[in-house]
Structure formats: C-alpha cells, structure tokens
C-alpha positions as CSV (number, residue, x, y, z in Angstrom):
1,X,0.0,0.0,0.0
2,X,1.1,3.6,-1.4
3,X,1.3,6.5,1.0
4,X,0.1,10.1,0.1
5,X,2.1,12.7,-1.2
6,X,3.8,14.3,2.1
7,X,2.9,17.5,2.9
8,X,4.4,20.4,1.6
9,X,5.5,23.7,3.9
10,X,2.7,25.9,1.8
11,X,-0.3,23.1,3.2
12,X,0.7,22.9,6.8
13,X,0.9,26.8,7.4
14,X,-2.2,26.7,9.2
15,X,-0.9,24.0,12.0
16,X,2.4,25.9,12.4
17,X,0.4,28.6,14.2
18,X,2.3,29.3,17.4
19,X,1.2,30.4,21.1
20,X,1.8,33.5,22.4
21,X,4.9,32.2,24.4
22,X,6.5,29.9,21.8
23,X,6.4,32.3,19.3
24,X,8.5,35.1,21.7
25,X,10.7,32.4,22.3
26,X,11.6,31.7,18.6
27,X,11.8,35.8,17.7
28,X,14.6,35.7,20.5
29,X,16.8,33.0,19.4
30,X,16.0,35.1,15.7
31,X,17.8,38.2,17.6
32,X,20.3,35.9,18.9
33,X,21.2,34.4,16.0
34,X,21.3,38.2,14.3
35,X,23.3,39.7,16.8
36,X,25.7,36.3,16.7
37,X,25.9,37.0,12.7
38,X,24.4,33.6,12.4
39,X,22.9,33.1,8.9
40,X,18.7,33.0,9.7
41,X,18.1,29.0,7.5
42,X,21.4,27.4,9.4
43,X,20.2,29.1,12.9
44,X,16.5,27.8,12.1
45,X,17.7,24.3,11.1
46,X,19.4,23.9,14.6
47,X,16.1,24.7,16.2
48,X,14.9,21.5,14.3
49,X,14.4,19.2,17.1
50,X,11.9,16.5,17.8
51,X,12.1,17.3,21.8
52,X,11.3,21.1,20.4
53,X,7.9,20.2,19.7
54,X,5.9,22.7,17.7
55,X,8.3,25.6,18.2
56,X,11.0,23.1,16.6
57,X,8.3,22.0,13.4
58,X,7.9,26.0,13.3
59,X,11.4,26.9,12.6
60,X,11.8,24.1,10.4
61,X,8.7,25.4,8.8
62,X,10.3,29.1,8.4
63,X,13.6,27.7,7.0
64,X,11.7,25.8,4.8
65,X,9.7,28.6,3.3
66,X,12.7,30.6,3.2
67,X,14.6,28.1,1.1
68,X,11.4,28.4,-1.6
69,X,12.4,31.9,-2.1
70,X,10.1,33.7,0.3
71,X,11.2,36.5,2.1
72,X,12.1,35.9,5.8
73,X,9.7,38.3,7.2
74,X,6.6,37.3,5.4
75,X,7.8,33.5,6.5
76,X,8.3,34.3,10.5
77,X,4.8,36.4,10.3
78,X,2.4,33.8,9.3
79,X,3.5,31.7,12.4
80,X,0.7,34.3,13.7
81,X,-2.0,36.2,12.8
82,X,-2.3,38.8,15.5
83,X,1.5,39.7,15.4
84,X,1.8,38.7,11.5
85,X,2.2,43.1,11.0
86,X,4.5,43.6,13.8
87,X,6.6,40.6,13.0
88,X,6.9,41.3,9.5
89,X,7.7,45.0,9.6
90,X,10.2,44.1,12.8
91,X,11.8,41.2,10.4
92,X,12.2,43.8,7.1
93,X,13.9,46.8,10.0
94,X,16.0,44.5,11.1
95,X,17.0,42.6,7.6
96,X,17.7,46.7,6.4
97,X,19.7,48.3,9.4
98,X,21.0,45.4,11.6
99,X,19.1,46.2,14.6
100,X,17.2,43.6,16.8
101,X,15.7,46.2,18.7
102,X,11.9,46.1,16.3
103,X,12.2,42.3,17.1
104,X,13.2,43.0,21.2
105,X,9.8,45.4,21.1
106,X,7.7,42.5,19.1
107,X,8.5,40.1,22.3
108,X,7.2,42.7,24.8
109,X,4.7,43.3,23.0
110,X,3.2,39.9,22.7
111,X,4.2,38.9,26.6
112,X,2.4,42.3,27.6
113,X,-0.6,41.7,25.8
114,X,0.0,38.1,27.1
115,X,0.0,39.4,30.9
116,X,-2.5,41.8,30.3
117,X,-5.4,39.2,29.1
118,X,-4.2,36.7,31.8
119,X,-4.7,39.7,34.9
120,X,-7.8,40.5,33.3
121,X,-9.9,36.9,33.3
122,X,-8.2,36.2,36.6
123,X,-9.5,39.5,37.7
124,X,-12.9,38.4,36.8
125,X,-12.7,35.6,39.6
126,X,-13.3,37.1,42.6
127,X,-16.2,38.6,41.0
128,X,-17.9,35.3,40.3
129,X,-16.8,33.9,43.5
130,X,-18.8,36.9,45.3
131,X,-21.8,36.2,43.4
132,X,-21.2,32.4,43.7
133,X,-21.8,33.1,47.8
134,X,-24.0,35.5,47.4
135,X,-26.6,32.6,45.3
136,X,-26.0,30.1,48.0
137,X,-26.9,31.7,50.5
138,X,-30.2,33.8,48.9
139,X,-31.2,30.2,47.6
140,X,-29.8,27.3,49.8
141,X,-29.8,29.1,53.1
142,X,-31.9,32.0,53.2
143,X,-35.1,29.8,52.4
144,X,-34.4,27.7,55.6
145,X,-34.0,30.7,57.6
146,X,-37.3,32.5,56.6
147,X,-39.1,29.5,57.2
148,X,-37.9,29.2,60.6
149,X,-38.9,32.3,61.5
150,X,-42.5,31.8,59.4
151,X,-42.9,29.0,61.8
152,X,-42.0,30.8,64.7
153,X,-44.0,34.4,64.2
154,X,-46.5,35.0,66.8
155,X,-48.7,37.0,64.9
156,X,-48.4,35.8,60.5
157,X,-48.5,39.0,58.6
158,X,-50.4,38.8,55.3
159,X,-47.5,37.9,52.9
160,X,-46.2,35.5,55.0
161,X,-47.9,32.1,53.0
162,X,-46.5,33.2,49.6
163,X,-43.1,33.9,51.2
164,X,-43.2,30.3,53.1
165,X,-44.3,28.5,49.8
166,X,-41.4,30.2,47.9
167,X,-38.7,29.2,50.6
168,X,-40.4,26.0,51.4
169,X,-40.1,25.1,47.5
170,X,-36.1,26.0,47.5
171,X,-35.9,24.3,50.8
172,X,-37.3,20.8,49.7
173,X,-35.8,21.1,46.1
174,X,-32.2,21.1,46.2
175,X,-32.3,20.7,42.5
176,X,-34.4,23.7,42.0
177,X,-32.1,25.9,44.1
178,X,-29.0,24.6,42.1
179,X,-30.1,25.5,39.1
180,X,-31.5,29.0,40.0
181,X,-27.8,29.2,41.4
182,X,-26.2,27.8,38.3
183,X,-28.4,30.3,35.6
184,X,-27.4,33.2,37.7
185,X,-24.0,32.8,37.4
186,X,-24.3,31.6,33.9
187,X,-26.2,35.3,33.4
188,X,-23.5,37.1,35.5
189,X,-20.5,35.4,33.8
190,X,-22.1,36.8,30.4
191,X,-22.5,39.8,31.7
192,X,-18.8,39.9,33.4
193,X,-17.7,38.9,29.4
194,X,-19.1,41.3,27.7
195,X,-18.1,43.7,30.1
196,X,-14.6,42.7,29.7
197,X,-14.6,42.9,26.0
198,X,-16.5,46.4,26.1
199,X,-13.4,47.7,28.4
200,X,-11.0,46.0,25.6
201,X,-12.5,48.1,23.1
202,X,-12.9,51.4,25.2
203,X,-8.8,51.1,25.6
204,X,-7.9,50.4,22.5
205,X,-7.4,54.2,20.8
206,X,-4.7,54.2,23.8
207,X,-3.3,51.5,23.0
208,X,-2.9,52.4,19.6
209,X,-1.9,55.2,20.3
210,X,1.3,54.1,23.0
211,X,1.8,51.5,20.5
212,X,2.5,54.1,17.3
213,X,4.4,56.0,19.9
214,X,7.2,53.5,20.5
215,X,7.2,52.0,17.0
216,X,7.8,55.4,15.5
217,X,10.5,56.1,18.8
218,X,12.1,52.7,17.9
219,X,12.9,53.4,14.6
220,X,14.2,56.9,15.3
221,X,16.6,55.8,18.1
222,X,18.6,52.7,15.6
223,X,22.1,54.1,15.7
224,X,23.9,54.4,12.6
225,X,20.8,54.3,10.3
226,X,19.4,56.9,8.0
227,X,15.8,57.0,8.7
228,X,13.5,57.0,6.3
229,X,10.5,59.5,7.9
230,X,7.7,58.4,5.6
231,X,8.0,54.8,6.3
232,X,8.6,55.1,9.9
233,X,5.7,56.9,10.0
234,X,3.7,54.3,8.1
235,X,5.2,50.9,9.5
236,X,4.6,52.5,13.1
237,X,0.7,53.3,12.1
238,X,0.6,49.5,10.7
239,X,2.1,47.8,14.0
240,X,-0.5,50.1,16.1
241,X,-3.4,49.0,14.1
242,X,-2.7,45.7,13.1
243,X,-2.0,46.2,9.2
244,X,-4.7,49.1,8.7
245,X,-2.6,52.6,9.3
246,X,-5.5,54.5,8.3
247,X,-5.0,57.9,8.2
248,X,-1.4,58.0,8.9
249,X,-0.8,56.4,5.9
250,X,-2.3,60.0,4.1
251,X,0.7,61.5,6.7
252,X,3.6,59.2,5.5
253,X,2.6,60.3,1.7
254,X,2.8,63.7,2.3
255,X,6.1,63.5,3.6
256,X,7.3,61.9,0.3
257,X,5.5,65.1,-1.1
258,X,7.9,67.2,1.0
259,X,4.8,68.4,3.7
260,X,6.6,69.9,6.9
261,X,3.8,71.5,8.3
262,X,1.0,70.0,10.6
263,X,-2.0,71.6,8.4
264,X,-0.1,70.1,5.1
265,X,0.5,67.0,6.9
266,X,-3.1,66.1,7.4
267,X,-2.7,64.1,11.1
268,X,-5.7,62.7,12.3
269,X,-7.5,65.3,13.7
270,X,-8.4,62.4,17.0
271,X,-4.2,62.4,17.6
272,X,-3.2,64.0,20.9
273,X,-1.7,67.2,20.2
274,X,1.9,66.3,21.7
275,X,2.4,63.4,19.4
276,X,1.0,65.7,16.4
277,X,3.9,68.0,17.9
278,X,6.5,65.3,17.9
279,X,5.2,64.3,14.0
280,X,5.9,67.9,12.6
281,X,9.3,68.0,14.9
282,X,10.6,64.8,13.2
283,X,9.4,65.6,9.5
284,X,10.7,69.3,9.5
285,X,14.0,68.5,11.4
286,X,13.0,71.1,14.3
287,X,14.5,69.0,17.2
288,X,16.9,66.3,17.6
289,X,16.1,62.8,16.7
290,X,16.9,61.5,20.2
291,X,15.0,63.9,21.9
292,X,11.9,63.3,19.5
293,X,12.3,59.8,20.4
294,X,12.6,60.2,24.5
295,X,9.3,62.2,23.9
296,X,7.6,59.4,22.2
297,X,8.5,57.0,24.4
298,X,7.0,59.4,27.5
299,X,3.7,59.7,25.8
300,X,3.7,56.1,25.0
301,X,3.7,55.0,28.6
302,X,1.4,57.6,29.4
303,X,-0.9,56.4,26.6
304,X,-0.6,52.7,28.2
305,X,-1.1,53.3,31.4
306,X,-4.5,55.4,30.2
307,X,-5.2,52.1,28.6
308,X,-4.7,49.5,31.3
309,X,-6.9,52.3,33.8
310,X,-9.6,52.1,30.8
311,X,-9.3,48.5,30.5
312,X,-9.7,47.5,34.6
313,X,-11.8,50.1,35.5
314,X,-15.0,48.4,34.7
315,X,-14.0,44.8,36.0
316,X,-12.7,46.1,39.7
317,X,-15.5,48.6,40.2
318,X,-18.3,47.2,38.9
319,X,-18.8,43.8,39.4
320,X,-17.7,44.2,42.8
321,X,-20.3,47.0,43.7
322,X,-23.5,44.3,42.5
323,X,-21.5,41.4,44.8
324,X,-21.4,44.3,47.5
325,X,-25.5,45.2,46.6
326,X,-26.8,41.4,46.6
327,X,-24.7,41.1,49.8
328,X,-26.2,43.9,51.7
329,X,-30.0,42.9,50.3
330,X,-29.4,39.7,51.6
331,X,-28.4,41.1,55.2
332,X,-31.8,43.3,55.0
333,X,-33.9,40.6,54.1
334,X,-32.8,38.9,56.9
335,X,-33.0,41.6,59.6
336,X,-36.0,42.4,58.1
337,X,-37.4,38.9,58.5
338,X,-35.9,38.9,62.3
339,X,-36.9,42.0,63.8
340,X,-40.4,42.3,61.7
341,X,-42.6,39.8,64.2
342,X,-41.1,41.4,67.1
343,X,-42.5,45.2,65.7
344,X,-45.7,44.0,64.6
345,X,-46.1,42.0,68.2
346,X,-45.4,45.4,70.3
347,X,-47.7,47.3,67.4
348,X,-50.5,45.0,68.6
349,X,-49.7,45.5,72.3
350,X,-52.7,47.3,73.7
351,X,-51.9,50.6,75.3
C-alpha cells in the first residue's frame, strides 16, 4: 500500500500557528542568531528538534519557506495572525539596518498583551466567587431561615404564605435551588464577558496610540541608520493597528511630497496634540532625533497606562459593587425577616 504525497510547507501553514509564548521564544533566538551573525536558515535548522515540539516543526517550517524563495519576514509572520504586522515589519527593520531592537519590542509586546489578558480573566474571579456566595446563600440558606422564623411568628403578617411556599419550594428542592444558582451565574458570567470585552474596546485608541508611539521612537533611536520619515511613519501606524494605518498612511505620503507642516501634513484630527507635535518635529528637522524619540517614548507610557486604567476600570469597580448590593439585600432581608414579628407584636400590644 502507497502513501500520500507528504505535505508540503505551503499546506501545513495553518498547524504551524504558534502560542503567544513559543512564538517570543523563537523571535529571541531570531535576535540571537542576528546579533551572533548567524545566517537565519542554518540558525532555524538547529532549532529542528523533535524534543522542540511545535516551536522546533515551526522553525523548520520558516527555513523551509525561506529556502522556496520567500522573504524571511513574510515567512516568520504567518507563524501568527495577531503579530503577523508587527513581526513582518520588525523582520524587514532588522534585515535593512542590523538592529534587533523592532524584534526586542515585538516580544514585549506579545508577553504584555499576554499578561494583560491573563490579569484581566483572573481579575474576573473574585467577582464570580462573590456572586457564587452571594446565590448560595439567597437560595440554599436563606429559604431555611425565613421558614424558621414563618414557623415561629406570633402573629403571620399577610404575605407570610406566599413567602413560606417560595422558601419551602427551595428548601425541599435542592435541585431547584441549584439551578437557580447555576443560571445566575451563567447570566452574571455573560455579563462579566461582555463587560470585559466592552473595556477592551474602550482602551484600544490608547493602546494604539502608546503603541504608534514606541514604534515610531524605535525606529528613530537605531544608531547608525538613515531614517526614512515616511515609512517610519507608516510601519509605526501598521504595528498600532494591526495592518490598517489609516490615516497615517495620508501622513507618510505627504512626507514623500515634502509636507513639513502640521496643516499640510493632514494628522488625524483624534491624535493627541503632543504626538501631532512630535510628528511635525521629526518631519521638518526642528528637534533632535533622540530627543523626539525620549518624547515618544513618554507619551507612549502615558498612553498605556490610560489604557490598562480604561481596560480594569470596569472589572474592579463594577462587578464588585452588585456582589457588595446582593450582599447587603441579603443582610436586610434577613433583619427584616428577624426583627419584623417582634414590631408587629409590640404594634399590637394594647396601650
């Protein structure tokens, strides 16, 4: 019996998609092997190892692609699609000026964002756990509670048989009360999601923002390289938002026009005006390079830490607040239930 064809590199690109960790790994033994003066297929073909697992079938699916004739970067970025930009453009800087530092920012990058999704579903824990307590004890403990004292009450108020049947049916139906318990947190762990994805979304003009900020810095601080302002400009607004520079792209050609001036320029009109000041400074040569670039790198962080605040905002305030309210509803139902036959049987003391 025959065998099929083996698979060639170009089939299995989409099962040579890495994890966030393996694929920072293999960029930094692609610095090392840069900065060693290593050529890129012999380094990759010593990462070739069985005991490598799919970081070792990646670089020996890189040095493959490379040997067909395709370029390096465009190899190393499809090992993932939500770095493919960053990795490619980091790849091309470093092929044209020798610098590893595009490649050093693509690792932080990907372990932030790493770090920052981990903190933020981990975040979202304590919230559940609150509102996990919180059902018990309205539905598994409460009922027995309010039934004691139904029992106990002197004098019945009017509501007290449709409050009895309700905790008597939670009471006797453990199943009933565990899957109140389980559609509430089902409900609140939808809620907490979307949540979490509407913060995502409120942070992301920051982040796009820090991140075009330390792109553009990046590229200005390589010693010993002439720097090409339009396509800084433009492979900056690409690694910020993911491929689509928008209307930076407008900015980078009219710098190739010769455009100095902010008005001529045409920034974005929702750009901060320090970065649109920083933009005009680099294109007409009105500061020094390095000084441009220590600027960037300030409003970058202050761009990112506006982002994380806009991002955890919403999970440590919010859902903590309704754990806090069901809490303190519970503790008033109780009291309520405790201290209510005692007023009503000194209301019907005669005087």
């Amino acid at each position: 019996m025959t065998s099929g064809p083996a698979p060639t590199p170009a089939s299995t690109a989409d099962s040579i998609q890495l994890n966030d960790e393996s694929l920072a790994m293999l960029l930094e033994e692609v610095s090392a092997m840069a900065n060693s003066g290593r050529s890129l297929v012999s380094g990759l073909a010593g990462l070739n190892d069985v005991a490598l697992g799919r970081l070792g079938r990646a670089a020996d699916f890189v040095r493959a692609r490379i040997e067909q004739g395709q370029s390096p970067s465009v190899a190393m970025a499809s090992l993932s699609l939500p770095y493919q930009t960053s990795i490619r453009i980091a790849m091309q800087i470093m092929a044209e000026t020798g610098s590893t530092l595009p490649i050093h920012e693509t690792v932080r990058l990907i372990r932030q964002r790493e770090d920052q999704r981990r903190h933020v579903w981990l975040a979202a824990i304590n919230p559940l756990l609150n509102m996990l307590v919180a059902s018990v004890v309205a539905f598994f403990v409460l009922p027995w509670i309010l039934i004691a004292i139904s029992e106990s009450e002197p004098i019945p108020s009017p509501f007290a048989p449709s409050v009895t049947e309700i905790c008597q049916t939670f009471a006797q139906n453990y199943a009933l009360a565990a899957v109140v318990v389980i559609c509430i947190l089902a409900c609140f762990a939808v809620w907490i999601h979307w949540g979490i994805r509407r913060s995502i979304r409120r942070a992301q003009p920051s982040r796009v923002l820090a991140t075009f900020c330390r792109w553009l810095a990046i590229q200005i601080e390589i010693p010993d390289a002439k720097i090409d302002t339009a396509r800084a400009i433009e492979c900056a607004a690409e690694v910020a938002a993911s491929g689509a520079p928008g209307g930076w792209k407008a900015v980078a050609t009219n710098v190739r026009r010769g455009a100095t001036s902010e008005h001529s320029l045409e920034i974005p009109q929702q750009a901060p005006a320090p970065i649109k000041e920083c933009v005009v400074d680099l294109v007409a040569g009105k500061r020094d390079p390095q000084a441009i670039a220590h600027d960037l790198r300030k409003l970058s962080e202050l761009h990112e830490q506006r982002a994380n605040q806009q991002q955890t905002w919403w999970l440590q305030n919010v859902p903590h607040w309704i754990a806090w309210i069901l809490m303190i509803a519970i503790i008033i139902v109780l009291l309520q239930a405790a201290i209510s036959p005692l007023l009503h049987a000194i209301g019907e003391v005669p005087r």
